[in-house]
N, C-alpha and C positions, 0 to 999 in steps of 0.2 A: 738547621744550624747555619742557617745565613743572615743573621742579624749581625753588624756590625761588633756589637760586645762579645758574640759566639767567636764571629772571627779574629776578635783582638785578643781575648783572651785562648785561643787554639794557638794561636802563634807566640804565646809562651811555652809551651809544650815542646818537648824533645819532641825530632822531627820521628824518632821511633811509637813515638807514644801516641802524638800524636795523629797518625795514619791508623790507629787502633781506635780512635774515636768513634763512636756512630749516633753520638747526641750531645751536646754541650747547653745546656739551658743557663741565663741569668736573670734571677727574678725575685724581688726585693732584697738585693744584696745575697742571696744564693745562689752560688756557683752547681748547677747539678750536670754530671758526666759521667754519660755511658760508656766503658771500655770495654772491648771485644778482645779476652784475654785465650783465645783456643790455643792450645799449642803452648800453651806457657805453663811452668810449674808453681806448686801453691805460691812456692816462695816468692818467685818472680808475681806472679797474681799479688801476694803481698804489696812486694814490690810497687808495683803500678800504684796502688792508690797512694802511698806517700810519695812517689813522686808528683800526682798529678796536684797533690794537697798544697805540698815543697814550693811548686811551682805558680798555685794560685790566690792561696792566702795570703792577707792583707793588699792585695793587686786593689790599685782606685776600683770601686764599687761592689769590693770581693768582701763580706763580712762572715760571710761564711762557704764551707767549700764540702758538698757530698759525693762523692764515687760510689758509682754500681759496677761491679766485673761481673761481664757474662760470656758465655764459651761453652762449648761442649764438651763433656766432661766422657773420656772414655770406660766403655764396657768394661768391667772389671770381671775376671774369674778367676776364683780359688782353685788353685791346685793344691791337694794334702800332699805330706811327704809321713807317712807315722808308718809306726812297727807295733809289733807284739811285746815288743819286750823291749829292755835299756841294753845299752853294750855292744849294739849291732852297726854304730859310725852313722846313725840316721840323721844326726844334724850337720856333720862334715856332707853330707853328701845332700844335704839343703841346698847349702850354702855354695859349693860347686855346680849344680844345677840349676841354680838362679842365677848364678857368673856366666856358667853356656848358653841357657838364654837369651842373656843380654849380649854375649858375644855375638847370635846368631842375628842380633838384630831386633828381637822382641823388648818392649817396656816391662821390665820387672818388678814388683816389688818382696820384700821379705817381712814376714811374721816369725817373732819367735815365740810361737807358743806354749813354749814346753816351760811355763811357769815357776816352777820349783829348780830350775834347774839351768839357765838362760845361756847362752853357749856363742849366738852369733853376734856379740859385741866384740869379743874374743878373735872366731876364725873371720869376719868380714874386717880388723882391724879398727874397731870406733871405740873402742874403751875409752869410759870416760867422758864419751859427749853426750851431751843432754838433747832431746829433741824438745821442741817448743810447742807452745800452743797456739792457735790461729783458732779463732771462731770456735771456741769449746773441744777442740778436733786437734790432737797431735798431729805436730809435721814431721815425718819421717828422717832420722837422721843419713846425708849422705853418705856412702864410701866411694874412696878412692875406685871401683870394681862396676860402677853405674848401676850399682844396684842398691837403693832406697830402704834402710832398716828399720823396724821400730820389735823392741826387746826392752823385756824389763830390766835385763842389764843394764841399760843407758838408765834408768828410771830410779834404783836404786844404789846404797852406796855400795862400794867394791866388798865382798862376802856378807854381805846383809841376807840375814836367813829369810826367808818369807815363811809364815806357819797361817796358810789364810785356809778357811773352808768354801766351802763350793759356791758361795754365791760373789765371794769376793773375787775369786778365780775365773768365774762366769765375766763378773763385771772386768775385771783386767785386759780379759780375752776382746772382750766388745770393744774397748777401748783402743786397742791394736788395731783391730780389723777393721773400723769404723776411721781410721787416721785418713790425714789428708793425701790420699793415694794418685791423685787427681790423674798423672801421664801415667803412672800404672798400667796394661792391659789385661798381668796375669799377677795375681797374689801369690807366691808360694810362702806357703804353712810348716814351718817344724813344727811337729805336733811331737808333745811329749811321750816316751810308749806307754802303751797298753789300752786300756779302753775305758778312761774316765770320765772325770768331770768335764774338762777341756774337750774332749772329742765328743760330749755328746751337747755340751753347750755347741759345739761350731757346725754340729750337724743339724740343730736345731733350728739355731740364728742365721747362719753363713753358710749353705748347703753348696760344698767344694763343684764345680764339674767335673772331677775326677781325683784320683788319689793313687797315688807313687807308695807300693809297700817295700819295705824294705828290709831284709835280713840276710844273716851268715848263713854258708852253707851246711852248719850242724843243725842235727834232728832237732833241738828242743827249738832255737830258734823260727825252726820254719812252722816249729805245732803253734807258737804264737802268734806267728806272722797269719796262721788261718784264720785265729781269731780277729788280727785287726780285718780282716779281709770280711768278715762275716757281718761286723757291725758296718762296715760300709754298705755294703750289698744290703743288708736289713734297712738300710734308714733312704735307699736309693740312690747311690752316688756311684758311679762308674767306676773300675779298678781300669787304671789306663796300663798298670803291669807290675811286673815284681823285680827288683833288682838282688843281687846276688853280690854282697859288699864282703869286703876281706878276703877274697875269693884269689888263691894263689901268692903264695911267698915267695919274691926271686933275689935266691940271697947276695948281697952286693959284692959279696969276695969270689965267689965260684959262679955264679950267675943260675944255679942250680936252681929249680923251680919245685916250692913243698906248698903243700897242702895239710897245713896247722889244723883248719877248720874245716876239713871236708871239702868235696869237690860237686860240683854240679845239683847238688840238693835242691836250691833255691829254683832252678829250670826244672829238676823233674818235680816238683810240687806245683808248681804255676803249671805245667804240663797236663796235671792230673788233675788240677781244679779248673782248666780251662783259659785260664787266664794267660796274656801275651808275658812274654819275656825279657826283658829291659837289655837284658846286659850284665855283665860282670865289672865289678872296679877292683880292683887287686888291694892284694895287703902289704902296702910300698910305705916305708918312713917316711920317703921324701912326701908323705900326703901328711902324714901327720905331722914331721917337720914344719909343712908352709907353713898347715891350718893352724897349729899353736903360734905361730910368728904373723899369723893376720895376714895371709897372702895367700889366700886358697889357690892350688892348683888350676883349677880349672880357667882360670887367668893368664898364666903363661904356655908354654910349647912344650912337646914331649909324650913320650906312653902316659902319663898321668891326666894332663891336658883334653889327649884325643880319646881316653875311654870316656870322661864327663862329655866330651863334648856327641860323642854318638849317642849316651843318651838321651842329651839334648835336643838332639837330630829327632830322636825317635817318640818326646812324650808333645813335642812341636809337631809333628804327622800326627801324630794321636787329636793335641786340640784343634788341626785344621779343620779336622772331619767335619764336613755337613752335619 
């Protein structure tokens, strides 16, 4: 890149942009430039090539202008978040554990898998935004919470039923998983419950490195929570641990502490099948409060805050492991 046209035309270039160069060719009226986009997100990668386009079409001897972005594009790994069963707060407690994540400092992204059913346009706040297309590949729409969504909520119109059979659900799912995740390091998956189509297409396609179970501490719940436990173990995918959700009522007028759903179930079942133990999140309004108003707890300060966030602590010890 040291021919005088390389260098007339680099010194149109934002001086940002242009320090990202590592090749500028011009030859029969083709502008061709290579940009070194690591560390940037698709959008800004977007980004880069209309500016450098912006900046070089119609220039004396510019009759045409091509961009290449090239970068390393980070490791990706799925984390599952699924239960046995509906009912047990398994997508509230997605969606706070991909927020403690990101609070901790890790690249997140979020899947809403639970297709029939879409929930985290809602608690992450993006009702209503559409994500885009780049290169055949959805871009993940932003939240205010630094964690990157794609949900069929955004996809379709507000109470639009979906009635799809398994191969259209197959393909939806691919389509989530497959988005432009590019600063991603960790996927996390709301998986819809129980053990279907979705979970056995993602075990299939997209093999998680681990999977977050999740249920209340009454009996029926934790007989299902074995069986999500079993299809994972069957298909090879590491149980990183079991959370114990709605676990303790403390009622806001006396401060008195009940026990609606049973107490410690979800510990002594992960105890007897061997599996670690996450943690408890309690059965607090103020959770259900944020998450219906798009302001998941695990966002702000507080007991609500510091229980998501020790999970976080603790399923981040889990994927450090060698």
């Amino acid at each position: 890149m040291t021919s005088p046209d390389a260098d007339r035309l680099k010194a149109l270039l934002p001086p940002e942009v242009a320090r990202r160069v590592q090749s500028l060719r011009l030859a029969d009226g083709r502008a061709s430039v290579v940009i070194d986009a690591t560390g940037l997100s698709v959008q800004d990668r977007a980004g880069l090539e209309q500016i450098v386009s912006g900046a070089l079409e119609g220039k004396p001897g510019v009759a045409d202008v091509r961009v290449a972005i090239t970068g390393e594009k980070p490791v990706q790994r799925i984390l599952a978040v699924g239960s046995g069963k509906g009912g047990v707060g398994k997508s509230t407690l997605a969606a706070n554990l991909a927020v403690a994540l990101s609070r901790m400092g890790r690249k997140v992204g979020l899947v809403d898998a639970d297709i029939y059913g879409p929930s985290q346009a809602r608690l992450l706040g993006i009702e209503g935004q559409r994500p885009v297309a780049h290169e055949s590949r959805l871009v993940p729409v932003a939240s205010a919470f630094g964690v990157p969504v794609l949900s069929m909520a955004n996809l379709l119109e507000p109470g639009q039923a979906i009635a799809w059979r398994g191969p259209m659900v197959a393909g939806a799912l691919t389509q989530l998983l497959e988005g432009h995740w590019d600063n991603a390091e960790i996927i996390v998956v709301d998986l819809p419950p129980g053990t279907g189509d979705v979970q056995l297409t993602m075990l299939q396609k997209f093999k998680p490195a681990g999977a977050v179970i999740v249920s209340t501490p009454q009996d029926l719940a934790l007989m299902d929570a074995t069986r999500a436990i079993e299809l994972f173990e069957k298909s090879g995918v590491p149980i990183v641990g079991v959370v114990e959700n709605m676990a303790g009522y403390a009622c806001p007028h006396c401060g008195e502490v009940s026990d609606p759903f049973g107490a410690g179930g979800a510990e002594a079942a992960a105890a007897e099948m061997g599996k670690a133990f996450l943690g408890r999140i309690p059965l607090d309004i103020a959770i259900r409060r944020e998450s219906d108003a798009g302001t998941p707890p695990a966002a702000g300060q507080g007991p609500q805050a510091e229980a998501f966030a020790g999970l976080a602590l603790k399923v981040a010890d889990w994927l450090d492991r060698p």
